[in-house]
Structures are given as structure tokens and as C-alpha cells.
C-alpha positions in Angstrom: 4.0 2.1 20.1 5.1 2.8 16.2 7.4 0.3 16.3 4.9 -2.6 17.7 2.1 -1.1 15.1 4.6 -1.1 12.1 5.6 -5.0 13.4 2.2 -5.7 12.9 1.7 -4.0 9.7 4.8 -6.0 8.7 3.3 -9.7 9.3 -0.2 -8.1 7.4 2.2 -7.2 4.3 3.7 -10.2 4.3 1.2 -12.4 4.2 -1.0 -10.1 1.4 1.7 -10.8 -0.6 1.8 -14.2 -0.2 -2.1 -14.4 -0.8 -1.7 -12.1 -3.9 0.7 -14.3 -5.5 -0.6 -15.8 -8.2 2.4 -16.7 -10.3 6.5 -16.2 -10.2 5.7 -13.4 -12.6 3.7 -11.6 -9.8 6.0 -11.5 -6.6 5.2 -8.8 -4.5 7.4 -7.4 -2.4 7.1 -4.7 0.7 9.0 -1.6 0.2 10.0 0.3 3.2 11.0 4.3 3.1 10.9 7.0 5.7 7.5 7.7 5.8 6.0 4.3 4.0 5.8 0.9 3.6 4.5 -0.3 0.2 3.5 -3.4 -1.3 4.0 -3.7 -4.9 5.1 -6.0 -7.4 7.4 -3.3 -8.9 10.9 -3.7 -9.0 13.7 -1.1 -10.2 13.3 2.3 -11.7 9.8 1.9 -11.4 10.1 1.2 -8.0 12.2 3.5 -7.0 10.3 6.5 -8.1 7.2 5.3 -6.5 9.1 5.6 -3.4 10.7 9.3 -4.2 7.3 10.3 -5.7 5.4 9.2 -2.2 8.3 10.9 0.0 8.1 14.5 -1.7 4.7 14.3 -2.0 4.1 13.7 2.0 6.3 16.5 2.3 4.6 19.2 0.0 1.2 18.5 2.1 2.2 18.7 5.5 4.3 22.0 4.0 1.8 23.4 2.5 -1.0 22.4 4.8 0.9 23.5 7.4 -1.3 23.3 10.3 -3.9 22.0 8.8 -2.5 18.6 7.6 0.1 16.6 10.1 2.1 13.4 9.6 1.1 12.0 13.4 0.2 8.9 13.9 0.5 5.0 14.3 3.5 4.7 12.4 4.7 4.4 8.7 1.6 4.8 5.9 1.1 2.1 4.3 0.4 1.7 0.5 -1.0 -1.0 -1.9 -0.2 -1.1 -5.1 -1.5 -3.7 -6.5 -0.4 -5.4 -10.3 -3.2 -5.5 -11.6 -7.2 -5.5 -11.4 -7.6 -9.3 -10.7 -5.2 -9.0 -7.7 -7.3 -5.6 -6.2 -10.3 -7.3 -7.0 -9.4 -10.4 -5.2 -8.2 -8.5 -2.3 -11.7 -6.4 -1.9 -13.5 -9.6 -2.4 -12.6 -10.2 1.5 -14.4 -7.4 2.6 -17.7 -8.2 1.1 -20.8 -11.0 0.9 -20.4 -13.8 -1.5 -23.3 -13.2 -3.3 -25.0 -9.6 -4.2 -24.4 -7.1 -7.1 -21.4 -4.2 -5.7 -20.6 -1.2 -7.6 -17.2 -0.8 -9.0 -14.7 1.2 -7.6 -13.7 4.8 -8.8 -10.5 5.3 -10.5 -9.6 1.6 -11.3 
């Protein structure tokens, strides 16, 4: 069952990256590790320890939360890291009315 969730995951990604696209500059890109699969228009270094940083920290919860906090599921977590506000912006737009006044997210 992972495998056929994570297939579908994979066409999702893959056209979000297409829609988020707005330039060459902006290319995003799915990044697959162990545990995740992560679209980003990162490349490199930067990258890379996205990747690293995501892996340990999966880890360190379901160690310290042992019992408590398990990596069961579905298949891979998936992760959006998008390059800027526009492109979340755009994204959450989907999910809601055209017309209508919406809070703005925390943390952005």
C-alpha cells in the first residue's frame, strides 16, 4: 500500500511543481530521502542539509517519544518548501473562496 500511496504523492509533486513554476529561476524539484519526499526549489548545500536536517530530526522524536510518537503510516512524509511567499500564497489560494477577507498564516 506505501508504494501505491507514495506513486500517488509522486504525480501530486510533480504537477505542484509544475503549477508553482513561475520562471526558470524558480524550478522546483521533488527530493526523495528515507523517510521524505520534498518539494523545493533548493539545490546543493542547501539542499542537502534540508534533507540531513529532516532525517535526524524524525529520528530524535520517534527516540525520544518513544512510545508515544511512531513513524507508521501511508508512506514517505511529505514536505513543501516553498521559495517564496507568492508561491505559498498561490498554492493556499486553492483551498479557499475567491472573494472574502482570510487571516494570514502563523510563521510566514
Amino acid at each position: 500500500m506505501a508504494a501505491d500511496w507514495e506513486a500517488c504523492v509522486g504525480t501530486w509533486l510533480k504537477l505542484l511543481a509544475q503549477s508553482l513554476a513561475q520562471s526558470p529561476e524558480t524550478d522546483y524539484r521533488i527530493l526523495e530521502t528515507d523517510n521524505f519526499l520534498v518539494l523545493t526549489a533548493q539545490r546543493g548545500r542547501y539542499a542537502n542539509l534540508l534533507s540531513e536536517f529532516l532525517e535526524r530530526a524524525l529520528e530524535q522524536i520517534v527516540t525520544t517519544l518513544r512510545g508515544v510518537a511512531v513513524d507508521d503510516g501511508y508512506g514517505k512524509h511529505v514536505v513543501l518548501l516553498f521559495d517564496d511567499q507568492d508561491a505559498y500564497y498561490r498554492y493556499k489560494a486553492y483551498f479557499y473562496p475567491d472573494e472574502g477577507d482570510f487571516i494570514l498564516s502563523a510563521g510566514t
